[in-house]
Backbone bond lengths (Angstrom), bond angles and torsions (degrees), N, CA, C in turn:
res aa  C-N    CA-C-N  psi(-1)  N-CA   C-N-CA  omega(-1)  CA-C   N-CA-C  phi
1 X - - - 1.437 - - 1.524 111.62 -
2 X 1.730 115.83 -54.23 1.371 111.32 175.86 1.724 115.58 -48.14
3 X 0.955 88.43 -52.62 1.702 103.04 -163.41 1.962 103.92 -51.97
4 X 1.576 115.24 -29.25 1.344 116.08 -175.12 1.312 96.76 -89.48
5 X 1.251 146.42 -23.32 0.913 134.91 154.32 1.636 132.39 -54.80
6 X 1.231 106.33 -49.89 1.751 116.77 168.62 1.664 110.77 -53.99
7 X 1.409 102.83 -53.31 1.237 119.72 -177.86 1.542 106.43 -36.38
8 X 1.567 107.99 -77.00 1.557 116.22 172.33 0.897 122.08 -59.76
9 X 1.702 138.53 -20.72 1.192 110.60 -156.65 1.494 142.30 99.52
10 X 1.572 104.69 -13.13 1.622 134.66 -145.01 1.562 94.28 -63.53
11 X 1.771 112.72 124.54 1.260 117.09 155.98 1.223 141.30 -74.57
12 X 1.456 99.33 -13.09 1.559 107.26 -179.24 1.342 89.42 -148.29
13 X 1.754 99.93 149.58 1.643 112.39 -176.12 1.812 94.22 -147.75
14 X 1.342 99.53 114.33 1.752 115.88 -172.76 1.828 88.13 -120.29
15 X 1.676 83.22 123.62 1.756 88.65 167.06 2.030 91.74 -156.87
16 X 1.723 90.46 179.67 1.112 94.12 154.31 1.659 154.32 -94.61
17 X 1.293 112.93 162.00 1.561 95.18 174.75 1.193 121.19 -75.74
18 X 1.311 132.22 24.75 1.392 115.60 153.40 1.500 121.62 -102.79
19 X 1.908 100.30 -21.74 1.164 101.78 174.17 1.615 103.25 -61.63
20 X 1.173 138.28 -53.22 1.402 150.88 -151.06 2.095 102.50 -65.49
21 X 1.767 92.26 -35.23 1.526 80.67 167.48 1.709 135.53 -79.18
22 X 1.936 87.55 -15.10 1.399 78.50 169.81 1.928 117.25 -95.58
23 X 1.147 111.04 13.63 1.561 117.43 177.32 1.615 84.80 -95.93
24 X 1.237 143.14 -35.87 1.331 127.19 176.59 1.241 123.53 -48.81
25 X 1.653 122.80 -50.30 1.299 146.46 -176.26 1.462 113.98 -44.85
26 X 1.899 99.01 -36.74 1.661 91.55 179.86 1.336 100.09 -118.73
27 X 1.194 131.66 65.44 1.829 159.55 111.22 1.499 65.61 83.26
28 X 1.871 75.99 -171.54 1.716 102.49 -147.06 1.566 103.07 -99.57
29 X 1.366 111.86 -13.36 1.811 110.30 146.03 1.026 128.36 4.06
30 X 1.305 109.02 -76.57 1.398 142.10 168.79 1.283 135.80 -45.82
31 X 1.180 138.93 -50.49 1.339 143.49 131.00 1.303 128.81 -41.93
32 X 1.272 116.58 -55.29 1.495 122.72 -166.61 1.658 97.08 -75.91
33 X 1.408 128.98 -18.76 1.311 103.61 171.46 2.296 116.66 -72.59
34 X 0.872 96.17 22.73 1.708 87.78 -176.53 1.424 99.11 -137.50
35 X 1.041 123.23 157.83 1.341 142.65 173.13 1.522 114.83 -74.25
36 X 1.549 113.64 109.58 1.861 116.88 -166.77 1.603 86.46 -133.45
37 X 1.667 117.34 24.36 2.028 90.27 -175.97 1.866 85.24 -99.06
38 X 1.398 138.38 27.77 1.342 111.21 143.92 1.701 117.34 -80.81
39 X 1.538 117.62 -9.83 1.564 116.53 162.70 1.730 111.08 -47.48
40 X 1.507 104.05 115.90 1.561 84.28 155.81 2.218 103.56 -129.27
41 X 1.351 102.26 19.73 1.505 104.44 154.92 1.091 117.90 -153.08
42 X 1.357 115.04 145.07 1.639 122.90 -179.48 1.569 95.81 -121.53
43 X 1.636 106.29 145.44 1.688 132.67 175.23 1.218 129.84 -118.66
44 X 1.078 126.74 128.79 1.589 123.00 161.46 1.256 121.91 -99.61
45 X 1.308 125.11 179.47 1.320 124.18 174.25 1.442 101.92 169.54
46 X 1.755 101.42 139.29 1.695 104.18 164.62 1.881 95.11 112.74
47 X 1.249 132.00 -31.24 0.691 121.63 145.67 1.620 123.50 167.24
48 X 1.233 132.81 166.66 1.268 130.12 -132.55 1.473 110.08 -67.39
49 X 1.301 113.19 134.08 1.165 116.47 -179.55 1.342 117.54 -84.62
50 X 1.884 121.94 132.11 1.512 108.07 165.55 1.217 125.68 -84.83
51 X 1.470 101.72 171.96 1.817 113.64 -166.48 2.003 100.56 -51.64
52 X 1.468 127.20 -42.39 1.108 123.44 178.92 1.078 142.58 -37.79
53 X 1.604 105.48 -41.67 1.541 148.28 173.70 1.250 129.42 -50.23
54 X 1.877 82.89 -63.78 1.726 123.47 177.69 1.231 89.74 -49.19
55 X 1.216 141.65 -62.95 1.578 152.17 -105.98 1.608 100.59 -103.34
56 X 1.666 98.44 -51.88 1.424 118.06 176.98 1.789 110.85 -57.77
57 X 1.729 95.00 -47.64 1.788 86.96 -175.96 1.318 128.90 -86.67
58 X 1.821 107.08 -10.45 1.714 101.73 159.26 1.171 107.41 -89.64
59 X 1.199 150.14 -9.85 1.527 132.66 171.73 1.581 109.38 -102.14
60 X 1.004 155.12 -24.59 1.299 153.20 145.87 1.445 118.73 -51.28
61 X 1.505 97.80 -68.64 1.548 93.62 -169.76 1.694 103.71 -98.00
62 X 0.694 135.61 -0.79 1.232 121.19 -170.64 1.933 101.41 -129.73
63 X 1.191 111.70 4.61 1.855 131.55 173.65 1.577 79.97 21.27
64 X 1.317 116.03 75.08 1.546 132.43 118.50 1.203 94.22 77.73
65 X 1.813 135.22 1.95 1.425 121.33 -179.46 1.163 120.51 -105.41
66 X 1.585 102.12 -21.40 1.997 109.42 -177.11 1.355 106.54 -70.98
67 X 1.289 113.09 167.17 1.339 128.07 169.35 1.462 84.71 -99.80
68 X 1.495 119.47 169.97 1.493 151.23 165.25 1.399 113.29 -110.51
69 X 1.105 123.47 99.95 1.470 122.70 155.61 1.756 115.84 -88.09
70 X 1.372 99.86 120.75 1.525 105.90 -176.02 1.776 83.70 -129.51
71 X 1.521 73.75 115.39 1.985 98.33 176.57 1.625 125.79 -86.94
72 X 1.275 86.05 35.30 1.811 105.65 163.48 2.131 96.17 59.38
73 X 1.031 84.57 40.93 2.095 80.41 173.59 1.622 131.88 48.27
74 X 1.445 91.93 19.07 1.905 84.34 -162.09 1.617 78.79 -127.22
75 X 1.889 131.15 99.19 0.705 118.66 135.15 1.828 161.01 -82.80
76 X 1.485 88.05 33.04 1.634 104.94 176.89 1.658 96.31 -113.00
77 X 1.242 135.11 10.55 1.738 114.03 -179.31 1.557 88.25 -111.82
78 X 1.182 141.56 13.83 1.299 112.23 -163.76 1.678 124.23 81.73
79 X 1.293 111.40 80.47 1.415 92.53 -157.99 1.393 118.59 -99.08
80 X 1.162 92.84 -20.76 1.973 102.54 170.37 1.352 100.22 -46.50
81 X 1.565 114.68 -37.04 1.984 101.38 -174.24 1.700 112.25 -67.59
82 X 1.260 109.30 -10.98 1.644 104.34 -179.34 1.349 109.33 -125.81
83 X 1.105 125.42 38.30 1.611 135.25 -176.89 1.655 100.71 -101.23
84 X 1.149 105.51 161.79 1.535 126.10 137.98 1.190 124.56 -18.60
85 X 1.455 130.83 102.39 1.573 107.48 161.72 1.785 116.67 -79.64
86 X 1.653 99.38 139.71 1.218 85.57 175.96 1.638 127.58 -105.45
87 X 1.821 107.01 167.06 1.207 86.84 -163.08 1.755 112.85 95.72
88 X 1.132 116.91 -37.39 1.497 110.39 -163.09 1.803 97.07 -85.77
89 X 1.375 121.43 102.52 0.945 123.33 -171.20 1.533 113.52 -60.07
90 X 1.488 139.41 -29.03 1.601 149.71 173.28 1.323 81.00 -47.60
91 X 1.436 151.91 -72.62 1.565 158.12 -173.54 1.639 109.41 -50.43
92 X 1.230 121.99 75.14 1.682 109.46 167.95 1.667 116.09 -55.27
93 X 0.940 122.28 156.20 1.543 123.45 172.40 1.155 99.22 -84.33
94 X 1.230 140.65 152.65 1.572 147.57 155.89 1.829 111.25 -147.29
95 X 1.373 95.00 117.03 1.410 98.68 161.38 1.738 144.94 -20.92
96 X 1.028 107.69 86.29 1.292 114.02 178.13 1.605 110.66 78.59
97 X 1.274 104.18 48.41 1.370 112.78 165.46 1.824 106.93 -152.64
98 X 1.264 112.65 143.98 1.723 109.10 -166.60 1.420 101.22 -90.19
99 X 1.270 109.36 24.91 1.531 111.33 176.10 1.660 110.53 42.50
100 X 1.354 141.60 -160.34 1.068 146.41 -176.90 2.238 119.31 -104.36
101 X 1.464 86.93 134.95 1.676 84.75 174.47 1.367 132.04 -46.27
102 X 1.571 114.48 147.49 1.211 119.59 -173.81 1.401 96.81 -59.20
103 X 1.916 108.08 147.22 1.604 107.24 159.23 1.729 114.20 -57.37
């Protein structure tokens, strides 16, 4: 996964939190050896992410600059339409909560 990311370049990297718990399991080794600062957003989806997670994927993978869009768990409505905007500073990010829908 790291490596297709470095490889490309990838600006945005949307997965789930379970995938993300099992990239946790084998520590942060792992990531931090490849180059991820062309990320400037990270996503969830599928279902709610905890504060642990959250914590792990903006400071690991996203080294404290991405925003997190967590698209409220419902990936059959379209979820980017009820996510987080990111960036929109009135919107704080907070751990393991999908914060409130886009206007």
């Amino acid at each position: 996964m790291w490596d297709i990311l470095q490889k490309y370049k990838a600006t945005i990297f949307y997965t789930t939190p379970t995938a993300l718990r099992m990239f946790m399991k084998f520590g942060d080794d792992i990531p931090n050896s490849f180059d991820l600062s062309s990320l400037r957003l990270l996503g969830t989806v599928g279902e709610p992410i905890n504060p642990e997670v959250w914590k792990w994927y903006y400071k690991i993978i996203g080294k404290e600059k991405c925003p997190i869009i967590d698209t409220w768990w419902q990936t059959e409505t379209g979820g980017m339409l009820i996510s987080s905007l990111p960036g929109l500073e009135t919107v704080p990010l907070k751990p393991g909560s999908g914060t409130r829908p886009i206007p």
